[in-house]
PyMOL CGO cylinders between C-alpha atoms (Angstrom):
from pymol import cmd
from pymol.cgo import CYLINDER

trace = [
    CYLINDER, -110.90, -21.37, -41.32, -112.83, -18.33, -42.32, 0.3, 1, 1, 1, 1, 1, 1,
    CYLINDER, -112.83, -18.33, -42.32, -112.10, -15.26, -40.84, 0.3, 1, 1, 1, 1, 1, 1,
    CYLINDER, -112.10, -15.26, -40.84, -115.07, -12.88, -40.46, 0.3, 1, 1, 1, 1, 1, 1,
    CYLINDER, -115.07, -12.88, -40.46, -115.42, -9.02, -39.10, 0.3, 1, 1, 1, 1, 1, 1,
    CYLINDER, -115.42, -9.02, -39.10, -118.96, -8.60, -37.74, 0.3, 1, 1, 1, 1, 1, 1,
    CYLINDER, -118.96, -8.60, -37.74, -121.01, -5.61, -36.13, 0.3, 1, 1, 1, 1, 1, 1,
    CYLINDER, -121.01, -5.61, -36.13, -123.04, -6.23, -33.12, 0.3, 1, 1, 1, 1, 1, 1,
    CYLINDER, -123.04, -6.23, -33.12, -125.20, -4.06, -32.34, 0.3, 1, 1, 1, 1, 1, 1,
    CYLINDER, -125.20, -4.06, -32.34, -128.03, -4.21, -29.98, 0.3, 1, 1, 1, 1, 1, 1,
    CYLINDER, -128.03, -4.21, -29.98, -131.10, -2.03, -29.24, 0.3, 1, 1, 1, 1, 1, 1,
    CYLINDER, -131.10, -2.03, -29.24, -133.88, -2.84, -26.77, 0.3, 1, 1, 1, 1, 1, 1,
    CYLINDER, -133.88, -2.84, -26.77, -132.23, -6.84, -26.47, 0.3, 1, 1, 1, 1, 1, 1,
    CYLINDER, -132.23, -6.84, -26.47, -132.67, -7.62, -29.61, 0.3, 1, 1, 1, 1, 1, 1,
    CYLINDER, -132.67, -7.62, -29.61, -129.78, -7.68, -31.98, 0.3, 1, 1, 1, 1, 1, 1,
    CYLINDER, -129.78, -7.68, -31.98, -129.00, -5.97, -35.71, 0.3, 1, 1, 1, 1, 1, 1,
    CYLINDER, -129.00, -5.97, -35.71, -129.06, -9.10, -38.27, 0.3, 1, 1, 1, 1, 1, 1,
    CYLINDER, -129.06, -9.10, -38.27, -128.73, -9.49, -41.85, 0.3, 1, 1, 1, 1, 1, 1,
    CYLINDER, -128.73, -9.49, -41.85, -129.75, -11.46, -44.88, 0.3, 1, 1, 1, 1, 1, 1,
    CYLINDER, -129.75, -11.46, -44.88, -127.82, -11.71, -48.08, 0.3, 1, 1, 1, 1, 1, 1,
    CYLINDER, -127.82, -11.71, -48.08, -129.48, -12.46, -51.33, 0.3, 1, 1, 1, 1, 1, 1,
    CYLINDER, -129.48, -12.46, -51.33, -130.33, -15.86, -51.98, 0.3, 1, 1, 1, 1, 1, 1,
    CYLINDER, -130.33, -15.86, -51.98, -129.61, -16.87, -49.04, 0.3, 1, 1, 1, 1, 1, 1,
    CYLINDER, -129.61, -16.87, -49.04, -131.92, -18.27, -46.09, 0.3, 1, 1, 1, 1, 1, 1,
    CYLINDER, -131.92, -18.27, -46.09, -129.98, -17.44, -42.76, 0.3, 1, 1, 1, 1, 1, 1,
    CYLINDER, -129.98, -17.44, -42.76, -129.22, -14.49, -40.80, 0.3, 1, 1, 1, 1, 1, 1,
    CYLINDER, -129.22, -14.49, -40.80, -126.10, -13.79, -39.69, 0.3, 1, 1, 1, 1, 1, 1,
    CYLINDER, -126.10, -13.79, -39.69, -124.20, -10.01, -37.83, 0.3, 1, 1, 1, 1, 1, 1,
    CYLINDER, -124.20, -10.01, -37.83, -123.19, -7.46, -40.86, 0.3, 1, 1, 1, 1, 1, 1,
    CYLINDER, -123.19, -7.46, -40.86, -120.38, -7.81, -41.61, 0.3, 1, 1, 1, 1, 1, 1,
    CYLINDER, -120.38, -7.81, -41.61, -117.61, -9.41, -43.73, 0.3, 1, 1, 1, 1, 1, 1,
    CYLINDER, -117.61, -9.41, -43.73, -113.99, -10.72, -44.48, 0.3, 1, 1, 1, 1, 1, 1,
    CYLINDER, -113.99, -10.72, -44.48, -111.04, -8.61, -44.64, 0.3, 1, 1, 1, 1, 1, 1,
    CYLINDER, -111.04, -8.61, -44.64, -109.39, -7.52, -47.70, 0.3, 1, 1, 1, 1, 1, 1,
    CYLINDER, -109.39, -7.52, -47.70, -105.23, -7.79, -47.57, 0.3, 1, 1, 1, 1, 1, 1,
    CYLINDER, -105.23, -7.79, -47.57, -103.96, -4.96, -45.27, 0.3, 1, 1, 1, 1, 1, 1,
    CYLINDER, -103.96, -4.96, -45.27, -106.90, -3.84, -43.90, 0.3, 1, 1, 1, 1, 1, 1,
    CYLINDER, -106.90, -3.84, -43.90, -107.29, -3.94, -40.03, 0.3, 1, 1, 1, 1, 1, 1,
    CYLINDER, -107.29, -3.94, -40.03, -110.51, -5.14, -38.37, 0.3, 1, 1, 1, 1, 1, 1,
    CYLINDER, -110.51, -5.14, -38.37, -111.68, -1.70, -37.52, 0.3, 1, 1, 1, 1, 1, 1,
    CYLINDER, -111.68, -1.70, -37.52, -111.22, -0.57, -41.33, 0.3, 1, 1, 1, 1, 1, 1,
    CYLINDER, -111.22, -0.57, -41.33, -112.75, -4.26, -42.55, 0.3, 1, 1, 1, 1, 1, 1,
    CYLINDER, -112.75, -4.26, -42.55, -116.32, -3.38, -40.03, 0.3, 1, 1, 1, 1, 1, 1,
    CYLINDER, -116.32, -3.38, -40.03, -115.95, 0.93, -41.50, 0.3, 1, 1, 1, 1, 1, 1,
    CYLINDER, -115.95, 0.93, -41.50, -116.07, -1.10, -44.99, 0.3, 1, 1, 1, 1, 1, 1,
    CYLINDER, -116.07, -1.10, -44.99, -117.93, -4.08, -44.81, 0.3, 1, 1, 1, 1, 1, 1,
    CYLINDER, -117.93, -4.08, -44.81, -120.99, -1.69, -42.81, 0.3, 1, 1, 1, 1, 1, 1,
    CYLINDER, -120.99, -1.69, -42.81, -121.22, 1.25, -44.92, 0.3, 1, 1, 1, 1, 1, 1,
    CYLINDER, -121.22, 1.25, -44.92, -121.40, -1.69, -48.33, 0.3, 1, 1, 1, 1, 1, 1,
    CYLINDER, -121.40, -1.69, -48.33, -124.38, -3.60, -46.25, 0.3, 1, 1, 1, 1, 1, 1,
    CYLINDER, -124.38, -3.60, -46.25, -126.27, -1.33, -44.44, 0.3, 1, 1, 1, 1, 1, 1,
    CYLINDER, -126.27, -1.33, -44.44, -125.29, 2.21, -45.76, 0.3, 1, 1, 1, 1, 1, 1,
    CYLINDER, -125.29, 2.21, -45.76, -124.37, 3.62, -42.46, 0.3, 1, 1, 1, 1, 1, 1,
    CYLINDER, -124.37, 3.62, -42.46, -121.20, 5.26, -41.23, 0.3, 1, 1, 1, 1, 1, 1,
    CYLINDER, -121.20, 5.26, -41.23, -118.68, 3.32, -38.05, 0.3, 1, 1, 1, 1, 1, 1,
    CYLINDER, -118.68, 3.32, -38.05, -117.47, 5.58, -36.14, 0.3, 1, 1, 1, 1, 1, 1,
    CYLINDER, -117.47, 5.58, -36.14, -113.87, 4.16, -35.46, 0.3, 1, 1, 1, 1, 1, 1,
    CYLINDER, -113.87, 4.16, -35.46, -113.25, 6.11, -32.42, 0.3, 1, 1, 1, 1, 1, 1,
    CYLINDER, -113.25, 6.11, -32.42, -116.12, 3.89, -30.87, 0.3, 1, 1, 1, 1, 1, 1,
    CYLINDER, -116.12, 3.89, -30.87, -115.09, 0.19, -31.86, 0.3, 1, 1, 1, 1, 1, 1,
    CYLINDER, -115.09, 0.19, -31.86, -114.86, -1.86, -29.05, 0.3, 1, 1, 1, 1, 1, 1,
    CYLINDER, -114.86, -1.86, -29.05, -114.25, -5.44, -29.00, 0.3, 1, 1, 1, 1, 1, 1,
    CYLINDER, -114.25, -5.44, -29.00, -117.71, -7.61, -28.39, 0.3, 1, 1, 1, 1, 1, 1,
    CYLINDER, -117.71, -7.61, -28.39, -115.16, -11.27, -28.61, 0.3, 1, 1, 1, 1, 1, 1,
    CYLINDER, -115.16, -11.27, -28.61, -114.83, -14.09, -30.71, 0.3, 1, 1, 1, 1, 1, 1,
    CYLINDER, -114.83, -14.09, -30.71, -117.05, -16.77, -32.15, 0.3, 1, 1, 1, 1, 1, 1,
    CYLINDER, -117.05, -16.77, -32.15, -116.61, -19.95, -33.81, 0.3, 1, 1, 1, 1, 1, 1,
    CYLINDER, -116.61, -19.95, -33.81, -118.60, -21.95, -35.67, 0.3, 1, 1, 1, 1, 1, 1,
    CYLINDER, -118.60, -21.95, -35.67, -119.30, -25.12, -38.82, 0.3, 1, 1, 1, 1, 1, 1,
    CYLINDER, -119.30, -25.12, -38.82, -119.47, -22.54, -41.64, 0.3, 1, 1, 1, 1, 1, 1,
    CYLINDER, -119.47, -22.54, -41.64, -123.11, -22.60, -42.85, 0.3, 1, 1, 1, 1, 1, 1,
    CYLINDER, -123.11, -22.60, -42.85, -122.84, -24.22, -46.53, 0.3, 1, 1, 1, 1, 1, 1,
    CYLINDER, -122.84, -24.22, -46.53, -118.96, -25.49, -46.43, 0.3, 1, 1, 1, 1, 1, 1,
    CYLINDER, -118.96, -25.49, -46.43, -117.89, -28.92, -46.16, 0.3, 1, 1, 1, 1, 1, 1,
    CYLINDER, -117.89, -28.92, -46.16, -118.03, -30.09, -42.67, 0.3, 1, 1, 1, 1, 1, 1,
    CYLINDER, -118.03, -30.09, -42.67, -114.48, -28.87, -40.37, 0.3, 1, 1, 1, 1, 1, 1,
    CYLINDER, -114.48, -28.87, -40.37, -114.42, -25.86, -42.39, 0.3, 1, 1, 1, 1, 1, 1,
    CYLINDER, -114.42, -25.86, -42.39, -115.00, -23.17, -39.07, 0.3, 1, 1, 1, 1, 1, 1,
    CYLINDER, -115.00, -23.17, -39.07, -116.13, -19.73, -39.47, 0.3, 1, 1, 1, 1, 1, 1,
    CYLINDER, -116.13, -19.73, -39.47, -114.36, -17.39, -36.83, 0.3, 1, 1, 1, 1, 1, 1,
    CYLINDER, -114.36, -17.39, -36.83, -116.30, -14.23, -36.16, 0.3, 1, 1, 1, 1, 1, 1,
    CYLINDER, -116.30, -14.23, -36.16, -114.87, -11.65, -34.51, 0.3, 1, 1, 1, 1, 1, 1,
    CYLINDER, -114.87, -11.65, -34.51, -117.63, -9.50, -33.24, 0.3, 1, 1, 1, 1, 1, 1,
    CYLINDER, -117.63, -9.50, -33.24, -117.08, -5.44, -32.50, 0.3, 1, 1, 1, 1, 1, 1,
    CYLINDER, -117.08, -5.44, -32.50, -119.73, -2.50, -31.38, 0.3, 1, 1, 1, 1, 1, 1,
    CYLINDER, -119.73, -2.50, -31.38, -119.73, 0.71, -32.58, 0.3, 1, 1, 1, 1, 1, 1,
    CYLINDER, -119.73, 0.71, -32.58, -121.38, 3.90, -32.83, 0.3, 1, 1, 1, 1, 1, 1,
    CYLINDER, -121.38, 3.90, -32.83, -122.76, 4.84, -36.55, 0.3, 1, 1, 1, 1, 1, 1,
    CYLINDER, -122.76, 4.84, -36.55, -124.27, 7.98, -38.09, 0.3, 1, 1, 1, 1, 1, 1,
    CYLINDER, -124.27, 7.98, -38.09, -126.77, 7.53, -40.94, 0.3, 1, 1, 1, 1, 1, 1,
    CYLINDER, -126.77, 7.53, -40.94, -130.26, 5.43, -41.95, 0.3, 1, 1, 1, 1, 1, 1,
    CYLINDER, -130.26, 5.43, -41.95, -129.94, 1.87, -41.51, 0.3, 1, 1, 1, 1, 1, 1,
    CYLINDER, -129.94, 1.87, -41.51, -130.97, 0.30, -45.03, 0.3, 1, 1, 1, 1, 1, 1,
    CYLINDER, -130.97, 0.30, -45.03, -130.22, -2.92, -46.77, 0.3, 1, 1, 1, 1, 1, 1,
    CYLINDER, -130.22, -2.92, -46.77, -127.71, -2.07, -49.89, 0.3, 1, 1, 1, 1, 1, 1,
    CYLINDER, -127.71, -2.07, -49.89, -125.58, -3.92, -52.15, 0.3, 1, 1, 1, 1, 1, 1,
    CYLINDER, -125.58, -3.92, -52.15, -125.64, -7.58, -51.71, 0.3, 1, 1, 1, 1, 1, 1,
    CYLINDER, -125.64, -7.58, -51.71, -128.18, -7.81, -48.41, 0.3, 1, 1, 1, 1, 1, 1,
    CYLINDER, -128.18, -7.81, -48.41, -131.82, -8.36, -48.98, 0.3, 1, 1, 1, 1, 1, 1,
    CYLINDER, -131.82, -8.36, -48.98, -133.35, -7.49, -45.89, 0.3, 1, 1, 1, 1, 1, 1,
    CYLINDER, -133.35, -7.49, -45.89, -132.21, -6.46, -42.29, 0.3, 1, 1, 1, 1, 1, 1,
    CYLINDER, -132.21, -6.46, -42.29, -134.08, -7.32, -39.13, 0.3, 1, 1, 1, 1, 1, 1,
    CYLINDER, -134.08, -7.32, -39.13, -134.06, -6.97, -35.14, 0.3, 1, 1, 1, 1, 1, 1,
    CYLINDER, -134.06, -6.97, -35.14, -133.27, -10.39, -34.12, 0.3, 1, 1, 1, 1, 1, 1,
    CYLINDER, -133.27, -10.39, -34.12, -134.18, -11.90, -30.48, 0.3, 1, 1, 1, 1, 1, 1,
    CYLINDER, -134.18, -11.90, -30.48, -133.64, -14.76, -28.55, 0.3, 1, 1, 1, 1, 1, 1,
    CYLINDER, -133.64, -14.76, -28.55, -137.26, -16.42, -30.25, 0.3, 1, 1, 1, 1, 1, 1,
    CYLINDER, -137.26, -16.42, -30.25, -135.79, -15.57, -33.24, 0.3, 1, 1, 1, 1, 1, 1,
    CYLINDER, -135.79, -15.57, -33.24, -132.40, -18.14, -32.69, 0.3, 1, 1, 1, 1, 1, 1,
    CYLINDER, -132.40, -18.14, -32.69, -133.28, -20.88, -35.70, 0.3, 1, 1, 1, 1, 1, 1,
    CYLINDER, -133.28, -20.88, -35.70, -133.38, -18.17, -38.02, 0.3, 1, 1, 1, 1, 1, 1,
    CYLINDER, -133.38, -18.17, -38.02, -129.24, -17.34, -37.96, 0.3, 1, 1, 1, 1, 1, 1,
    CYLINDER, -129.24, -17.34, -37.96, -126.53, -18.89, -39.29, 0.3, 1, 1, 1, 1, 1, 1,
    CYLINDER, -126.53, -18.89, -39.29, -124.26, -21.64, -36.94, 0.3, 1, 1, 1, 1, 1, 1,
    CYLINDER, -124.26, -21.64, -36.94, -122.10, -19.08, -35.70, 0.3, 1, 1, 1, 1, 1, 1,
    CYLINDER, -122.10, -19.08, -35.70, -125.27, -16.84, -35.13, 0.3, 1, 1, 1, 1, 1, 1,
    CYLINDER, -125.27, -16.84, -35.13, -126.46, -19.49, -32.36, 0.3, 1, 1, 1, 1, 1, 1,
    CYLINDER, -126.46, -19.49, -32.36, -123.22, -19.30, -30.94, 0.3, 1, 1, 1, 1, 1, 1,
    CYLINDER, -123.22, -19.30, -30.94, -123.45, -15.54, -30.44, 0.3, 1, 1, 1, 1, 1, 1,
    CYLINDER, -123.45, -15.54, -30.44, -127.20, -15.72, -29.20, 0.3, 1, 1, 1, 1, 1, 1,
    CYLINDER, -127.20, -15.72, -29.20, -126.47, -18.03, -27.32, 0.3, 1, 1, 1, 1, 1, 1,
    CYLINDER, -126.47, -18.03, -27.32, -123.71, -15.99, -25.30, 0.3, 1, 1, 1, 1, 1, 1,
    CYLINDER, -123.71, -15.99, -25.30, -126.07, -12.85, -25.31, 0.3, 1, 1, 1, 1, 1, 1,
    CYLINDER, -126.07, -12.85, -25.31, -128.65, -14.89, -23.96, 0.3, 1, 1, 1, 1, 1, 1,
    CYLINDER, -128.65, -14.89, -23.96, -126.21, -15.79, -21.35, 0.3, 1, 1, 1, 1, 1, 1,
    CYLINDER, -126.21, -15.79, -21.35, -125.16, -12.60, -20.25, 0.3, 1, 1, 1, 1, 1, 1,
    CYLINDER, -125.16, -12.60, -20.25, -128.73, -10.83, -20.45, 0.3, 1, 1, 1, 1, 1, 1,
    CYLINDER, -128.73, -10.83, -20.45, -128.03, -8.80, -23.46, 0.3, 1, 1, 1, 1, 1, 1,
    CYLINDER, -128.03, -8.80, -23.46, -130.28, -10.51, -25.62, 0.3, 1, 1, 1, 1, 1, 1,
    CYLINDER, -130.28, -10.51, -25.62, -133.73, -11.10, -24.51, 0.3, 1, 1, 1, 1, 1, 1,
]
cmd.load_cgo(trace, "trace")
C-alpha cells in the first residue's frame, strides 16, 4: 500500500493536476508523508515543494479517500489517496520536481494516473467536475 496526501482543488469544474518529470500521467499535487508529520502538515509541505503556493491549514477539509493499482508498481501494489481542499495564498507555478501543471476536466480523464480516474470519476458523479 502507498499512502498518498493530495490537494484537490477545483475552479470552474475542472480540477488542479500535476505532472512530474519524466513522467507521462497526471495525478492531484501532492505527496507521501514523512515520519510524524500529520496529513494537514504532509499537503502545507508537499504543496508549497510542487506548486510554490502557501495551504492555509485553518481551511483543510477532508475531500475522502481513493484507491487505486499504483501506476508503474507491480500489480496488487494499491495507491491510497487521501484527498483534502484548502485555501492557498500565492502564484500557482510548477517547482521542484513537477514539469507542468494543468486544469484537468472530465475530457481530459485518460490523461491521469489510475487513482486519478477514480477521483474523476467520483467528481463526475457528484457534478463537481464537468
Amino acid at each position: 500500500m502507498i499512502d498518498k496526501i493530495a490537494w484537490l482543488h477545483l475552479v470552474d469544474g475542472k480540477v488542479l493536476c500535476a505532472r512530474s518529470r519524466g513522467k507521462s500521467l497526471f495525478y492531484l499535487p501532492g505527496g507521501k508523508r514523512e515520519p510524524g508529520e500529520t496529513d494537514t502538515e504532509t499537503l502545507v509541505r508537499e504543496i508549497r515543494e510542487e506548486l510554490a503556493v502557501e495551504i492555509d491549514p485553518s481551511s483543510v477539509e477532508p475531500a475522502g479517500t481513493f484507491e487505486a493499482q499504483a501506476d508503474g508498481q507491480a500489480p496488487g501494489v494499491v495507491v491510497r489517496t487521501t484527498a483534502y481542499t484548502a485555501e492557498y495564498t500565492g502564484t500557482l507555478a510548477a517547482s521542484s520536481e513537477i514539469d507542468e501543471i494543468a486544469w484537468l476536466a472530465y475530457a481530459d480523464r485518460d490523461r491521469v494516473s489510475a487513482a486519478g480516474k477514480v477521483i474523476f470519476d467520483r467528481l463526475r458523479e457528484t457534478g463537481l467536475l464537468r
